[in-house]
RODO-2510 file (C-alpha; in nm, 4 decimals, decimal comma):
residues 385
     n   res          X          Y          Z
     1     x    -0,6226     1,1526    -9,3180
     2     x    -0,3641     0,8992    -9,4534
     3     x    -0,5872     0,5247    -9,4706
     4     x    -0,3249     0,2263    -9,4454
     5     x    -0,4269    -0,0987    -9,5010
     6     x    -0,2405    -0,4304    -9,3692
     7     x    -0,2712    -0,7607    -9,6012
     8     x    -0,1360    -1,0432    -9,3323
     9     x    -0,0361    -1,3566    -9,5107
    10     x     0,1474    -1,6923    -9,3324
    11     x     0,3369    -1,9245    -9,5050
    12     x     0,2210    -2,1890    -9,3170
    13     x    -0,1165    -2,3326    -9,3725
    14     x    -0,2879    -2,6913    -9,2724
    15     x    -0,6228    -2,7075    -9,4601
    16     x    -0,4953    -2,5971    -9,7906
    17     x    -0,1409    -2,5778    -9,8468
    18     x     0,0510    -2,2431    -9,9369
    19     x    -0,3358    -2,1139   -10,0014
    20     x    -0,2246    -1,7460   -10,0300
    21     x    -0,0436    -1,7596   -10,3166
    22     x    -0,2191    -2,0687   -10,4395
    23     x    -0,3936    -1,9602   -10,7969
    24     x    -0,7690    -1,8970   -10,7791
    25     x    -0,8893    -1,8057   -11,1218
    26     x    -0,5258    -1,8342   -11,2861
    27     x    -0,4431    -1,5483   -11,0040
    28     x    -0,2537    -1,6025   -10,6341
    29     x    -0,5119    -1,5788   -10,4293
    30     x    -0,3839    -1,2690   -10,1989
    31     x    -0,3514    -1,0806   -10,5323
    32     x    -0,7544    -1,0421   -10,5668
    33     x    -0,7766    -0,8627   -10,2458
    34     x    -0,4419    -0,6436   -10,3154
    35     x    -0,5979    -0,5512   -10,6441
    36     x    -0,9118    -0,4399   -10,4769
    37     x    -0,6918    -0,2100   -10,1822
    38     x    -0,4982    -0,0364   -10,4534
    39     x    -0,7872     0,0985   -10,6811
    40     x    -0,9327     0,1786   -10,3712
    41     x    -0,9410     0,5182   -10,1454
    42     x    -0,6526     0,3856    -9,9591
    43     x    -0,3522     0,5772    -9,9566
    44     x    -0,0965     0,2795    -9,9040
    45     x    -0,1109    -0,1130    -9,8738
    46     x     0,0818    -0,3404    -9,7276
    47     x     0,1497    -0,7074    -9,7638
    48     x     0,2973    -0,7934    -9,4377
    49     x     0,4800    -1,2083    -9,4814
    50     x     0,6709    -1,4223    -9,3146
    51     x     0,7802    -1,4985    -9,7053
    52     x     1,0330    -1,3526    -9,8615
    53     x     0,9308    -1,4802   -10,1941
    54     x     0,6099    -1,3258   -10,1795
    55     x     0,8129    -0,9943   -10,0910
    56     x     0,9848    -1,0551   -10,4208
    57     x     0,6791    -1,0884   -10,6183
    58     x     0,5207    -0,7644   -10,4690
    59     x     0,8236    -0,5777   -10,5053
    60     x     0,8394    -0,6775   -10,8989
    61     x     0,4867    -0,6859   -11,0044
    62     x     0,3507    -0,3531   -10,8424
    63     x     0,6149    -0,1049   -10,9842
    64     x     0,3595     0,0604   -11,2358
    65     x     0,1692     0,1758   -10,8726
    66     x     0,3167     0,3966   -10,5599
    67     x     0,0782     0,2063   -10,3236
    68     x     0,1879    -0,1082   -10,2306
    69     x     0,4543    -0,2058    -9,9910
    70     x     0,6197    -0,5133    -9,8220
    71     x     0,7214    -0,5750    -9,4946
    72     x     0,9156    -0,8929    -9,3524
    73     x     0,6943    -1,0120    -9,0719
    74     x     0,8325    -1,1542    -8,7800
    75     x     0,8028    -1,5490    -8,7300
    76     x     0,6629    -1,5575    -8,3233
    77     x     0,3049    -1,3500    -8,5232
    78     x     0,3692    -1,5672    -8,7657
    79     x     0,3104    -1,8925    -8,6140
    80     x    -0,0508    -2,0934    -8,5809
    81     x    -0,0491    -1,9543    -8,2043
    82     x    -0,0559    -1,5983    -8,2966
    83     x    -0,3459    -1,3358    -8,3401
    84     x    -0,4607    -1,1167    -8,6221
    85     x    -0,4386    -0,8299    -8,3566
    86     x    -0,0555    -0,8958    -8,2391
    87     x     0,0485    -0,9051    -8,6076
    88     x    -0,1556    -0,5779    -8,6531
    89     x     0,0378    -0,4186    -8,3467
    90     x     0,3867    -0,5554    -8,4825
    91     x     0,2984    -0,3907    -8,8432
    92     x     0,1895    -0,0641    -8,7084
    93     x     0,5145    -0,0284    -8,4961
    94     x     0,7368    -0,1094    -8,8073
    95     x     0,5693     0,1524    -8,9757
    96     x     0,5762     0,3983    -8,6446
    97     x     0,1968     0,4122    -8,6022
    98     x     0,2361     0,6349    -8,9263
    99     x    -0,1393     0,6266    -9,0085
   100     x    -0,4643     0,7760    -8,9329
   101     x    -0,6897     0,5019    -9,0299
   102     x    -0,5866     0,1438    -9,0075
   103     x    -0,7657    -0,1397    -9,2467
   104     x    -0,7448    -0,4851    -9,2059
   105     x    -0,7751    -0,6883    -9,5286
   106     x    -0,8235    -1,0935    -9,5263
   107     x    -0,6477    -1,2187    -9,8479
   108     x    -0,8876    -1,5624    -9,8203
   109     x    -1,2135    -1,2987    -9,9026
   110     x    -1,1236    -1,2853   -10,2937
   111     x    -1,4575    -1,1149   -10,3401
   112     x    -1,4340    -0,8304   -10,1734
   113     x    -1,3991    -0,5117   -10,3816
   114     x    -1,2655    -0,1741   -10,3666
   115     x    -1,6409    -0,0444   -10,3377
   116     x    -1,6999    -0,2693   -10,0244
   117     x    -1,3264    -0,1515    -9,9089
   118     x    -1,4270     0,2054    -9,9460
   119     x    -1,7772     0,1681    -9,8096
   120     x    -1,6153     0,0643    -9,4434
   121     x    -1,3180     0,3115    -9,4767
   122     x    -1,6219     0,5907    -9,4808
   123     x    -1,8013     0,4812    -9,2154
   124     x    -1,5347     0,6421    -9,0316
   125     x    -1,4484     0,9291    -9,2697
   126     x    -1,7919     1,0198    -9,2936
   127     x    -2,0530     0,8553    -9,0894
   128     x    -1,8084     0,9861    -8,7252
   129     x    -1,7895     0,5596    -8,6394
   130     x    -1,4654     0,4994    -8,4682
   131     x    -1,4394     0,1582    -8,6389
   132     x    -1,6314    -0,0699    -8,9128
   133     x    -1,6426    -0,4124    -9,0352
   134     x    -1,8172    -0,6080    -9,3188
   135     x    -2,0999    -0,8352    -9,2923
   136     x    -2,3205    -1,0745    -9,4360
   137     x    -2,7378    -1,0858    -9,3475
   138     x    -2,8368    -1,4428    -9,3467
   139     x    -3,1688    -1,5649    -9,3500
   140     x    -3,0371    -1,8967    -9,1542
   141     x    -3,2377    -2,0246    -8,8561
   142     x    -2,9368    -2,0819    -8,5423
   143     x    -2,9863    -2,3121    -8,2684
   144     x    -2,8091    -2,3069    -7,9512
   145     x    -2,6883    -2,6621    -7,8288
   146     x    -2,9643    -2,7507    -7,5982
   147     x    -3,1953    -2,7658    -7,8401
   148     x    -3,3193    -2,4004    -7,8384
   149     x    -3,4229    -2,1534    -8,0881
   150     x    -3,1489    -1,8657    -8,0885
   151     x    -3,3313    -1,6220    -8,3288
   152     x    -3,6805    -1,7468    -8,4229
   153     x    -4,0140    -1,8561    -8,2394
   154     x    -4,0427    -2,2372    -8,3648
   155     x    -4,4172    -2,2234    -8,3374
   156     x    -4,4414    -1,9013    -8,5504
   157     x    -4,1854    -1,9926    -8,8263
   158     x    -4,1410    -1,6498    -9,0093
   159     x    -4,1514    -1,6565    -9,4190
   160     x    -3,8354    -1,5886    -9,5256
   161     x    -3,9444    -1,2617    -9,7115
   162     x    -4,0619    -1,1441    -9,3567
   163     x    -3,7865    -1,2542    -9,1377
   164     x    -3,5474    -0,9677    -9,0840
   165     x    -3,2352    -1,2029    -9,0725
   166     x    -2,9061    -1,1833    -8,8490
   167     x    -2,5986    -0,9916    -8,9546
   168     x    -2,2662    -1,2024    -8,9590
   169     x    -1,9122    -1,0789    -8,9801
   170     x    -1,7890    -1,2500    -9,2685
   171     x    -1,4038    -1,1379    -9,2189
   172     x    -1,3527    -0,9078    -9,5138
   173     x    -1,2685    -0,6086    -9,4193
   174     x    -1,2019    -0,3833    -9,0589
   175     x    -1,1044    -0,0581    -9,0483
   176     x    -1,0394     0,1490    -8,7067
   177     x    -0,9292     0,4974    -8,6018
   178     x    -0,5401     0,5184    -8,5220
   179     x    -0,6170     0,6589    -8,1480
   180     x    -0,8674     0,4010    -8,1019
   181     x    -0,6565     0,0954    -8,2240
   182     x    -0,3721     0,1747    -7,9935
   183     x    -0,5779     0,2054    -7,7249
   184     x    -0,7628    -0,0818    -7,7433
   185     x    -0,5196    -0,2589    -7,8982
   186     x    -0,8590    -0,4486    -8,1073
   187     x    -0,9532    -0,4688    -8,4657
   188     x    -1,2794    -0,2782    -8,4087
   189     x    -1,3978    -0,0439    -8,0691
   190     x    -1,7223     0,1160    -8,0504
   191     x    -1,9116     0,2955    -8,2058
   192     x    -1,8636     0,0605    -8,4536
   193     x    -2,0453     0,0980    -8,8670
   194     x    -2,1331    -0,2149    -9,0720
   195     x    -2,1177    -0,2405    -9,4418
   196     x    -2,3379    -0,5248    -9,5685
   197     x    -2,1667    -0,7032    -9,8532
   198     x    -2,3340    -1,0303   -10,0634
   199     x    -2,4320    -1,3756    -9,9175
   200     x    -2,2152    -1,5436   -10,1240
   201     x    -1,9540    -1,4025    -9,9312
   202     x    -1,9979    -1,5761    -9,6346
   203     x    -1,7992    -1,8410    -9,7812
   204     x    -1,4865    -1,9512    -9,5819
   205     x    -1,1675    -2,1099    -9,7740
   206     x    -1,0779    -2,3757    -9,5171
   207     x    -1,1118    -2,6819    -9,7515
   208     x    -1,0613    -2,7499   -10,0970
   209     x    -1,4014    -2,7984   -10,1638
   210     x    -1,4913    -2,4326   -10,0178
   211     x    -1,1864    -2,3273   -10,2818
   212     x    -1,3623    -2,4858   -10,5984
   213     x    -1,7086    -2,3076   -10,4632
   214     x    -1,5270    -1,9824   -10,4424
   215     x    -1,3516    -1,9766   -10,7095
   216     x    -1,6724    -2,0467   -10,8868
   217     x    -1,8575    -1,8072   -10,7825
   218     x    -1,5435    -1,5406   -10,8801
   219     x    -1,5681    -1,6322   -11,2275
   220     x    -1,9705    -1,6004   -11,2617
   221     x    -1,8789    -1,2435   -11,0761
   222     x    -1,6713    -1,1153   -11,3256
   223     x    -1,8303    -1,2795   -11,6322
   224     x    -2,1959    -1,1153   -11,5026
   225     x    -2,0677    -0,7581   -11,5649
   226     x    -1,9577    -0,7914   -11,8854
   227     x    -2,1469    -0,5444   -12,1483
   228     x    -2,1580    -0,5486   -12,5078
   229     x    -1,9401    -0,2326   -12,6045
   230     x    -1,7082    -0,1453   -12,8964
   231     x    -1,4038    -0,2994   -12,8894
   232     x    -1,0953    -0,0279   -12,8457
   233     x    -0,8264    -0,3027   -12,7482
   234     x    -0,7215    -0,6424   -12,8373
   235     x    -0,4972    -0,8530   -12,5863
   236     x    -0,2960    -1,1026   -12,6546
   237     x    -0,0995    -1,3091   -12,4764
   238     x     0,2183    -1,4818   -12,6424
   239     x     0,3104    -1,8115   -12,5552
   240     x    -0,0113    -2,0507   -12,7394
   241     x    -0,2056    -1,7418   -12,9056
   242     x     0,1118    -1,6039   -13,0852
   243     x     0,3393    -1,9498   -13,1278
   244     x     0,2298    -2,2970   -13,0951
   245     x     0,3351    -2,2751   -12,7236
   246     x     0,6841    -2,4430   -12,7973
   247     x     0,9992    -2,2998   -12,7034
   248     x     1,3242    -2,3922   -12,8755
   249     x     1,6426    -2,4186   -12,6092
   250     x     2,0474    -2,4262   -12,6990
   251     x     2,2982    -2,3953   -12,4703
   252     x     2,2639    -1,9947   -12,4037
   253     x     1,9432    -2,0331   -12,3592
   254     x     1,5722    -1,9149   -12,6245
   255     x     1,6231    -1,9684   -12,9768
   256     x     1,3413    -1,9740   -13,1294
   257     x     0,9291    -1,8853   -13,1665
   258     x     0,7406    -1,9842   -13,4243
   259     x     0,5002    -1,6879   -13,5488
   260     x     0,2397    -1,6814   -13,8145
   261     x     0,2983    -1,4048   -14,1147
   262     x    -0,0839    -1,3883   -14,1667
   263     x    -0,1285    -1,3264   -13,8017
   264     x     0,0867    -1,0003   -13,8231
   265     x    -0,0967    -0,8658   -14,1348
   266     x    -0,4599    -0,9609   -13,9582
   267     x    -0,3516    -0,7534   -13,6689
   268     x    -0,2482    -0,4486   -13,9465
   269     x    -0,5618    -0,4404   -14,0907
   270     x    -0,7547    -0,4157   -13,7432
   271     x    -0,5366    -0,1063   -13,6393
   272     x    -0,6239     0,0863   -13,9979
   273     x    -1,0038     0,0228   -13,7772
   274     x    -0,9095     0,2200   -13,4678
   275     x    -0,9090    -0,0987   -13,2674
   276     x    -0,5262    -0,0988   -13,0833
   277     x    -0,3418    -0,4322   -12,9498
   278     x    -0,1569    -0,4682   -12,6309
   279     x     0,0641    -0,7780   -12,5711
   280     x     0,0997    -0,9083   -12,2424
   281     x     0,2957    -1,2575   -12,0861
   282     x     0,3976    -1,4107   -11,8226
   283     x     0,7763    -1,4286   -11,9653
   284     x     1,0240    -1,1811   -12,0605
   285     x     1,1391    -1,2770   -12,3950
   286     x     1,4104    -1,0721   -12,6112
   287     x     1,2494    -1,2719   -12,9245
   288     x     0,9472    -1,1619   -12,8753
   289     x     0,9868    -0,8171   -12,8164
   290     x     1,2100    -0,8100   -13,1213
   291     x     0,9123    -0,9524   -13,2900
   292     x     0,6237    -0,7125   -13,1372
   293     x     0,8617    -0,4050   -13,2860
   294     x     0,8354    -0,5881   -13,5993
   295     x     0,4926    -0,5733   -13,5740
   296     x     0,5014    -0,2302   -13,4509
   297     x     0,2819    -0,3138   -13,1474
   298     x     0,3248     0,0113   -12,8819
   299     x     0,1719    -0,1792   -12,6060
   300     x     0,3993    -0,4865   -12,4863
   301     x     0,4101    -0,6242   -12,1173
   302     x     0,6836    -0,8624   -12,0823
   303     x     0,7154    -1,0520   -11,7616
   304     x     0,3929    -0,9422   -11,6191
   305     x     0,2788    -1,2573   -11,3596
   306     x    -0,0001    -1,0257   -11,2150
   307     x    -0,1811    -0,9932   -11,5393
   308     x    -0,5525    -0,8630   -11,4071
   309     x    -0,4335    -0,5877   -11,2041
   310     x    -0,1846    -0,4462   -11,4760
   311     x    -0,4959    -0,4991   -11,6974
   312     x    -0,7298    -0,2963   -11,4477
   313     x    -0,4566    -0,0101   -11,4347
   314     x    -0,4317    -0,0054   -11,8134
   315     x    -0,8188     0,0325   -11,8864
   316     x    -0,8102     0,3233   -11,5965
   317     x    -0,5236     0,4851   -11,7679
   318     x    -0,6285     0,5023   -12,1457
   319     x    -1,0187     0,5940   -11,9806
   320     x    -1,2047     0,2686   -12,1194
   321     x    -1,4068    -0,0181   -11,9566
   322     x    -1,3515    -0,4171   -11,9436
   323     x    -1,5757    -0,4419   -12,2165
   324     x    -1,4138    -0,2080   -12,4361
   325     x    -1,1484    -0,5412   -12,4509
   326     x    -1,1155    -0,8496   -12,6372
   327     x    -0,8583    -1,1086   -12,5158
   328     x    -0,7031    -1,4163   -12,6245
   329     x    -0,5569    -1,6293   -12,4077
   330     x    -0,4857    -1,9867   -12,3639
   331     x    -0,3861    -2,1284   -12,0047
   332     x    -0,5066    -2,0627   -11,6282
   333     x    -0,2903    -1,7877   -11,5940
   334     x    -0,5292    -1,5646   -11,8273
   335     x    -0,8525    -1,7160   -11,6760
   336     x    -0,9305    -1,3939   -11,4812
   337     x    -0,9147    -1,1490   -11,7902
   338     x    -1,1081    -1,3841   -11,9880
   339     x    -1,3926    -1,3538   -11,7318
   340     x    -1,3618    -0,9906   -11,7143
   341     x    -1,3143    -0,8468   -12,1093
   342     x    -1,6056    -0,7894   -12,3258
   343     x    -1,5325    -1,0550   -12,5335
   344     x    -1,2810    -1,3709   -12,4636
   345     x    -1,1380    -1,6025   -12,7037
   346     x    -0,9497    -1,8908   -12,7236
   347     x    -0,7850    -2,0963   -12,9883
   348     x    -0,8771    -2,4399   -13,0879
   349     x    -0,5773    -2,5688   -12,9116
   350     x    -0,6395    -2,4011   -12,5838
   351     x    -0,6327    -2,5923   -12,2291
   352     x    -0,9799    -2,7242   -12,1728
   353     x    -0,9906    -2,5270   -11,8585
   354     x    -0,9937    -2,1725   -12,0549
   355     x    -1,2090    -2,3074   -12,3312
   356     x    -1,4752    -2,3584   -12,0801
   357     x    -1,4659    -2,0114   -11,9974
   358     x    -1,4097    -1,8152   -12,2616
   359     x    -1,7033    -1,6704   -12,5385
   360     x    -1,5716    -1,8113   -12,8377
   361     x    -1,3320    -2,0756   -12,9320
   362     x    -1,1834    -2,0091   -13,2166
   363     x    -1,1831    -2,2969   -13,5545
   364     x    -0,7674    -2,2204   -13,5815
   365     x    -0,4652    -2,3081   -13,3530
   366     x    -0,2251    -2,1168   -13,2194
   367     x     0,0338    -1,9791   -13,4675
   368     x    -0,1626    -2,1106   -13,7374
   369     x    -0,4417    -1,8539   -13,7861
   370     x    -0,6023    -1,7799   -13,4993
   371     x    -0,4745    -1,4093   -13,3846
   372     x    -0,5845    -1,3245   -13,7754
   373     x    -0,9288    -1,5039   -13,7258
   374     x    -1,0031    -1,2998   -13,4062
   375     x    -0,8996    -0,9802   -13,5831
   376     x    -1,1276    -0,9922   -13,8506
   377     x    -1,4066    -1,1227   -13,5855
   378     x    -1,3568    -0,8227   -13,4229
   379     x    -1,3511    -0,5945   -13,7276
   380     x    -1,6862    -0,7771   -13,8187
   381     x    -1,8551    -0,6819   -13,4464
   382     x    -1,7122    -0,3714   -13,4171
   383     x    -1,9445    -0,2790   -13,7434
   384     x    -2,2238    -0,2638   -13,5586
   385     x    -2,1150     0,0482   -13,3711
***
């Protein structure tokens, strides 16, 4: 049975401008639901856009996986007039209905994960439902505008602990059967399986206010599972953990990093410990990949913009956890590995931003001692194992 999935983003939007590829957590937001789809039991993903520079991005940042596509969607479904459905219907004829199981994914529900994605996908596979959908149980009283109780007896108020609750679709995730789908031309057709996902979920992104709470409540996520494992890896990023975050420009363009010596002999000593390093950043710079050969570092990302997902591929590739990972970063754009690793660090000239999320700020600056404090921090730790 070959699952599909269809990401639909717009470039167009009124409450929060360019919100899908706005960063939530140091991340475009559409990114934490593609992440999700591709470690998930679907079999191919696709981010169907009206923008061509999100296109761009897919097609550079996803080469390392043979899942996920991107397909130019027409402007008349892309418009505020048109429906999810008639941009599901133009997607599946681009692709000539070549599917068996068709999942809907909303990019604005960046908490929905590739267990809640696979949950729904087998309510068909397994549990013979022609379609599913996520949803929320709230333990909310509703009213209905005349002043009427929709779902409780006002002079028997229920304790919450006793009151069963409604289910609410909270938009996540749909999945339907191809014959259904085409026949129906609907999201969902009966019989129909529901996946319960968390309350917090419920959450929609319409305002900036709902974006702070969100994003909030991503970062407690994914700072919650962390365990206290030995460390295998040590990430780094370049740009303010390696150099002082200054770049020196002449007319053809880079000339110059500034590196610390004792930083390269700190990392040296940690690999004689069994504990390897992987560099990854944002830019693609000959100077420092001249420099991470110096250093005889194996594992360099250069030009990586998607850092989390690469980061989730890596772990699954060399069989480890998050928390088998230390990082060091400095700016938004590592925010989301620093909630995930087992242990986060920033130096002492970090953005504020990180060094409220990391687990230890480190007493030295960038390129002045502080990749060759964290490495003997994490020989020190990893004693204990």
């Amino acid at each position: 049975m070959k699952k599909v999935a269809i990401i639909p983003l717009r470039k167009g939007s009124k409450g929060i401008p360019g919100k899908n590829t706005k960063k939530m957590l140091g991340r475009p937001l559409f990114t934490w639901v593609l992440e999700a789809a591709i470690f998930s039991e679907l079999d191919e993903v696709y981010i169907f856009t009206d923008d061509k520079n999100v296109l761009n991005f897919v097609a550079k940042e996803y080469q390392w996986t043979t899942k996920v596509k991107g397909i130019l969607r027409d402007d008349i479904n892309a418009n505020d007039m048109a429906s999810t459905e008639s941009a599901m219907l133009e997607f599946t004829s681009k692709i000539a209905n070549d599917f068996d199981l068709l999942c809907l994914l909303q990019a604005t529900s960046p908490l929905t994960t590739f267990l809640d994605i696979n949950a729904v996908l087998r309510q068909i596979t397994e549990e013979q439902k022609v379609s599913a959908l996520t949803v929320v149980k709230t333990h909310r009283f509703t009213w209905n505008a005349d002043g009427t109780a929709q779902n409780y007896d006002v002079f028997n108020r229920p304790r919450r602990q006793d009151f069963e609750g409604l289910l609410m679709e909270n938009g996540a995730v749909y999945a339907s059967s191809k014959e259904a789908f085409l026949t129906s031309r609907n999201r969902v057709s009966a019989p129909i399986g529901l996946v319960e996902m968390s309350e917090e979920t419920l959450v929609e992104i319409d305002s900036l206010s709902d974006w702070l709470l969100v994003e909030s409540l991503l970062a407690e996520r994914q700072k919650s599972l962390k365990k206290q494992e030995q460390i295998k890896y040590l990430v780094l990023d370049v740009d303010g953990v390696f150099t002082d975050g200054c770049v020196y420009f002449g007319a053809e363009g880079e000339l110059m990093k500034k590196f610390d010596m004792r930083d390269g002999m700190g990392l040296e000593i940690l690999r004689q410990t069994g504990v390897d390093v992987v560099v990854m950043t944002s830019e693609n710079s000959e100077l420092v990949s001249q420099r991470m050969k110096k250093l005889q570092i194996n594992h360099v990302f250069l030009g990586v913009k998607d850092k989390h997902s690469l980061l989730q591929h890596f772990t699954i590739e060399k069989n480890v956890t998050w928390s088998n990972l230390a990082y060091v970063g400095d700016d938004v754009n590592d925010l989301a590995n620093l909630c995930s690793v087992g242990w986060s660090f920033a130096p002492a000239n970090a953005t504020l931003v990180v060094k409220s999320h990391v687990d230890v700020i480190l007493n030295h600056d960038s390129a002045a001692g502080a990749v060759r404090e964290v490495s003997e921090w994490v020989m020190r730790y990893n004693k204990r194992f």
